[in-house]
C-alpha positions as CSV (number, residue, x, y, z in Angstrom):
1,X,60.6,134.2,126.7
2,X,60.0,137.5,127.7
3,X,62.4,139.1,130.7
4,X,60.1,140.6,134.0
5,X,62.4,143.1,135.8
6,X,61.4,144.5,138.6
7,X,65.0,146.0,140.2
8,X,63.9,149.4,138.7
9,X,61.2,150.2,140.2
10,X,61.8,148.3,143.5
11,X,65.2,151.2,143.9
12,X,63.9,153.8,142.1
13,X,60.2,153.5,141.7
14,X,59.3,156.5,143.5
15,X,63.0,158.5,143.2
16,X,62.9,158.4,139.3
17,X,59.9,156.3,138.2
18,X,60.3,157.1,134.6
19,X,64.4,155.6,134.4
20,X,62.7,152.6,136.2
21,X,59.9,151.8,133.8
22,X,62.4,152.5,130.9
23,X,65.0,149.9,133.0
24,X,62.4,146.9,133.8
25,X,59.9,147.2,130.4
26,X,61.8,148.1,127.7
27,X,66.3,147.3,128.5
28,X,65.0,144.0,130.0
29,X,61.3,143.2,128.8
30,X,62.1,144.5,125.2
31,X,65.5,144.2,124.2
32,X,66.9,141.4,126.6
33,X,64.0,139.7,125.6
34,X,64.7,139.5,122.2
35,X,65.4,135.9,121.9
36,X,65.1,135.4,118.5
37,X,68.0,137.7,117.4
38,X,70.7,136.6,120.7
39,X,70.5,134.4,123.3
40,X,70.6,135.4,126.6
41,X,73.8,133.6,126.9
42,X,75.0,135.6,124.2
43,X,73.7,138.6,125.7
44,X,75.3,138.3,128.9
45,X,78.3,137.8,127.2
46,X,78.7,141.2,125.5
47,X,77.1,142.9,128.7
48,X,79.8,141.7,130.9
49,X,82.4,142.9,128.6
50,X,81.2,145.9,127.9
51,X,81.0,147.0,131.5
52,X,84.4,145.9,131.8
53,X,85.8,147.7,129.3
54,X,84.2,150.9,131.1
55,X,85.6,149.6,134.2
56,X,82.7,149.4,135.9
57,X,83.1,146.8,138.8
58,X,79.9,147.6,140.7
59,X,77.1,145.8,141.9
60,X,75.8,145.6,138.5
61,X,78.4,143.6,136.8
62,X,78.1,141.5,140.0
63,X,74.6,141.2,138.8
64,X,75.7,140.5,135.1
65,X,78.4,138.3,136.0
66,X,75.2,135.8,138.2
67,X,73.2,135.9,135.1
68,X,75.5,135.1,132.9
69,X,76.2,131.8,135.0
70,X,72.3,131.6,134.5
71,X,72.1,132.1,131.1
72,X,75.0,128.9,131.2
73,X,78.1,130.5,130.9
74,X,80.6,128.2,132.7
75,X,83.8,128.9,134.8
76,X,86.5,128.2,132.0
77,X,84.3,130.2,129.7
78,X,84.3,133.2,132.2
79,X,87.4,133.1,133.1
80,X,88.8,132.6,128.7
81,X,86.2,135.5,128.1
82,X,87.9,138.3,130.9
83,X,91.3,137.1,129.5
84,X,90.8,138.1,126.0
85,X,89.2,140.9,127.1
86,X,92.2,142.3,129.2
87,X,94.0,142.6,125.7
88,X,91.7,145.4,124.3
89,X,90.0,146.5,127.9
90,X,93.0,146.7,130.2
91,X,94.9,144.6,132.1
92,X,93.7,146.3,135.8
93,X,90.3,146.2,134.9
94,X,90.9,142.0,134.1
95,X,91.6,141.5,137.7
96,X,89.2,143.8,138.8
97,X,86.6,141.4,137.6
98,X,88.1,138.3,138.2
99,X,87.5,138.7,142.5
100,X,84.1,139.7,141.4
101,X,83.7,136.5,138.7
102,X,85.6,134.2,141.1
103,X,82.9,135.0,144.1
104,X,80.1,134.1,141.7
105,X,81.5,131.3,140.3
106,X,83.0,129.9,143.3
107,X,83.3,126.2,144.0
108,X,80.1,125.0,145.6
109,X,80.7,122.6,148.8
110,X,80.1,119.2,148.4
111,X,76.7,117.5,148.5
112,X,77.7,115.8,152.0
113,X,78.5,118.9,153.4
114,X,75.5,121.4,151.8
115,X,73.9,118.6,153.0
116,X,74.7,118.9,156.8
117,X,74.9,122.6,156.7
118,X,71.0,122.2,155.7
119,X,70.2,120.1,158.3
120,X,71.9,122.5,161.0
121,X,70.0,125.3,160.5
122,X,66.7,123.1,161.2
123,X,66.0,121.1,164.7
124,X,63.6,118.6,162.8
125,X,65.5,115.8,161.1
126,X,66.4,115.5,157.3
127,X,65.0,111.7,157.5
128,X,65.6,109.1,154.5
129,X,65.5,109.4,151.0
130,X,61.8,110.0,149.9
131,X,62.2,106.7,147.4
132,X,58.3,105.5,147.5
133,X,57.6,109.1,146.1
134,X,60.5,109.5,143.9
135,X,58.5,109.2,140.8
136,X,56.5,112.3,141.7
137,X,59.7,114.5,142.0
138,X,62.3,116.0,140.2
139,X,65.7,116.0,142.2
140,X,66.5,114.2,144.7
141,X,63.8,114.5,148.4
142,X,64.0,113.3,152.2
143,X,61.1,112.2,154.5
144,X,61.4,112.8,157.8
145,X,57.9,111.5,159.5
146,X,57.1,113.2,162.8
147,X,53.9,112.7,164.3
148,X,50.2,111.3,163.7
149,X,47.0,112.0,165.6
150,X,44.3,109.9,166.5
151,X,43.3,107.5,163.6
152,X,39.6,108.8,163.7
153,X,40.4,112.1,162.4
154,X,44.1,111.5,161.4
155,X,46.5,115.1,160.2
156,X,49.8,113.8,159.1
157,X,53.3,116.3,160.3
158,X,56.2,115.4,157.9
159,X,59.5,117.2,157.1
160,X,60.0,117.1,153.6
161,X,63.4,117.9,152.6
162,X,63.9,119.0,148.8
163,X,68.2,119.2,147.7
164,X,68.9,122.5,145.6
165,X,66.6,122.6,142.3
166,X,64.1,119.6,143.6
167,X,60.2,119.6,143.2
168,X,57.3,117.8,143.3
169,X,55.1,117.0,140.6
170,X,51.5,119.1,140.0
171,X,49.3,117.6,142.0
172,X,46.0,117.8,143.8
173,X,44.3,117.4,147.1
174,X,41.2,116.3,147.2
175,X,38.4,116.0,149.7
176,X,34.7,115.5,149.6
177,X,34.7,117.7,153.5
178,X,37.9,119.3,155.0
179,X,41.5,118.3,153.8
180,X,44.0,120.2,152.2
181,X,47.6,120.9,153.3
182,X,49.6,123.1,155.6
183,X,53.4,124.0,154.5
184,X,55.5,125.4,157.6
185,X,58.7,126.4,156.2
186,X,61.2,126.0,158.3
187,X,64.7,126.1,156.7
188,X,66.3,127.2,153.2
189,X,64.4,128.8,149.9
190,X,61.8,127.1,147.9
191,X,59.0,127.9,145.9
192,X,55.1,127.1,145.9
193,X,52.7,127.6,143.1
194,X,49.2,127.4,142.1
195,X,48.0,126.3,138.7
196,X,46.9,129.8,137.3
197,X,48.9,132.4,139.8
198,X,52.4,133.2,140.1
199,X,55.4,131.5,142.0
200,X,55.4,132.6,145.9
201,X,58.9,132.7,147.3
202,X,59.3,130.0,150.4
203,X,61.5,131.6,153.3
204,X,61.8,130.1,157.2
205,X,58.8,131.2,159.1
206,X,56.5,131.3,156.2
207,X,53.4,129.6,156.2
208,X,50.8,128.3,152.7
209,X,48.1,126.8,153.5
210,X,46.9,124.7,150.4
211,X,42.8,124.3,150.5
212,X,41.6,121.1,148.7
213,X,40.8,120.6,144.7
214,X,43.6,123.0,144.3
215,X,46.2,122.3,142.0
216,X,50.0,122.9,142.6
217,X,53.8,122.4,143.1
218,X,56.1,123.2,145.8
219,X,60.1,122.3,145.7
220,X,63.7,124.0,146.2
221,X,65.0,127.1,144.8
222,X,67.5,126.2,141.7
223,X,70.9,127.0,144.6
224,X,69.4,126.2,147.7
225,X,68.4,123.4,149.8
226,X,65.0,123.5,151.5
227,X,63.0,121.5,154.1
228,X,58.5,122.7,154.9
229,X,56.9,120.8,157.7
230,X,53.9,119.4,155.5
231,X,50.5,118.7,157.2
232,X,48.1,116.6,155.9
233,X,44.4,118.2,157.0
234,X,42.0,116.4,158.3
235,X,39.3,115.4,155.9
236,X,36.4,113.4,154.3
237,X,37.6,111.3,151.2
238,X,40.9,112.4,151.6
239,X,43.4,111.7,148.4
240,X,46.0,112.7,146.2
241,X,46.2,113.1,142.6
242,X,49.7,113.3,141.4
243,X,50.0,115.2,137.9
244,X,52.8,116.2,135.0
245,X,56.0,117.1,136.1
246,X,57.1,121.3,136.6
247,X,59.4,121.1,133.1
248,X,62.6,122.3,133.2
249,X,61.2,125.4,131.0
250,X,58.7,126.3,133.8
251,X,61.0,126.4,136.4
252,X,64.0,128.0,135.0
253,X,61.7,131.1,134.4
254,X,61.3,131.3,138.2
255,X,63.6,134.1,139.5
């Protein structure tokens, strides 16, 4: 898999455009891409202690020490790695990253209570669990039904609630005149994709409108809940095909 970095030339694209394109195509999309002689886990590993040992306690270990938890190192490994490290490294230097290691791997609050937090951020309900869909998701989802207009020309508002890492299957809208779908976003991060493009990034306020015969996913960000208004268009012939599943590969690329 090969690494797309952008954080070069998004801080330093027009200062020093040259240390950017050497930062995002060839430290990240060359030799952090280079899979097949370490993993990334493994990669993350000897970054983190190498900044250490230069005592470098910056935003970029901050950003080393979130990818390594990406890239699957857990909270005892972390925590056994800085500790041998303090040996050869330095004691001071140990703690220093340990406030930065314990703020990324902190404990995350409970279901229950991410859970509520969600919901208080949003005046629309969370609703039930989305079980006569649950075969078309990954994760767990809520439906929240909130209106329907007349039955001659019928558009369908929901709030669909998706917990952290949740998404629906592929799937497509068809039509023979007018349908499609509206997504209001209106609390959390998600993510929405069409077959063929790149992932758009779901924040509060934004809006995708989803044109019929078009297929595509939308869900949760991997650490985040997330709740869309979804409205059914009006429409000739209006269906839905449900497709394969966004794999685990797919959306673990997603960044």
């Amino acid at each position: 898999m090969k690494i797309k970095q952008t954080a070069g030339r998004d801080q330093l694209g027009e200062f020093a455009p040259k240390f950017a394109e050497l930062n995002d195509d060839i430290l990240f999309g060359e030799v952090w891409s280079r899979n097949e002689k370490l993993s990334l886990r493994d990669r993350s590993l000897i970054t983190v202690v190498a900044l250490m040992a230069q005592g470098l306690t910056d935003s970029s270990l901050t950003f080393h020490l979130q990818e390594a938890k990406k890239n699957g190192i857990t909270k005892t490994e972390i925590a056994e790695i800085i500790t041998h490290a303090a040996f050869y490294a330095g004691w001071p230097k140990a703690w220093a990253v340990f406030r930065l290691a314990k703020e990324v791997w902190n404990e995350k609050p409970s279901d229950d209570s991410a859970k509520s937090k969600h919901a208080a951020e949003m005046v629309f309900p969370i609703g039930s669990p989305n079980d006569g869909y649950a075969q078309y998701f990954i994760g767990q989802s809520y439906l929240a039904p909130l209106a329907k207009t007349d039955d001659e020309h019928p558009a369908l508002f929901a709030n669909v609630t998706f917990e952290p890492g949740c998404r629906n299957n592929w799937h497509i809208h068809h039509a023979k005149n007018g349908g499609g779908q509206v997504l209001i976003c209106i609390a959390g991060e998600g993510w929405y994709q069409e077959e063929g493009k790149e992932a758009v990034s779901l924040t509060p306020g934004m809006i995708i409108t989803i044109p019929p015969e078009v297929k595509h996913w939308h869900g949760a960000k991997a650490d985040s809940w997330f709740s869309h208004i979804a409205v059914e268009v009006p429409g000739e012939g209006n269906s839905n095909e449900w497709c394969e599943s966004v794999s685990d590969d797919e959306y673990e690329q997603l960044k």
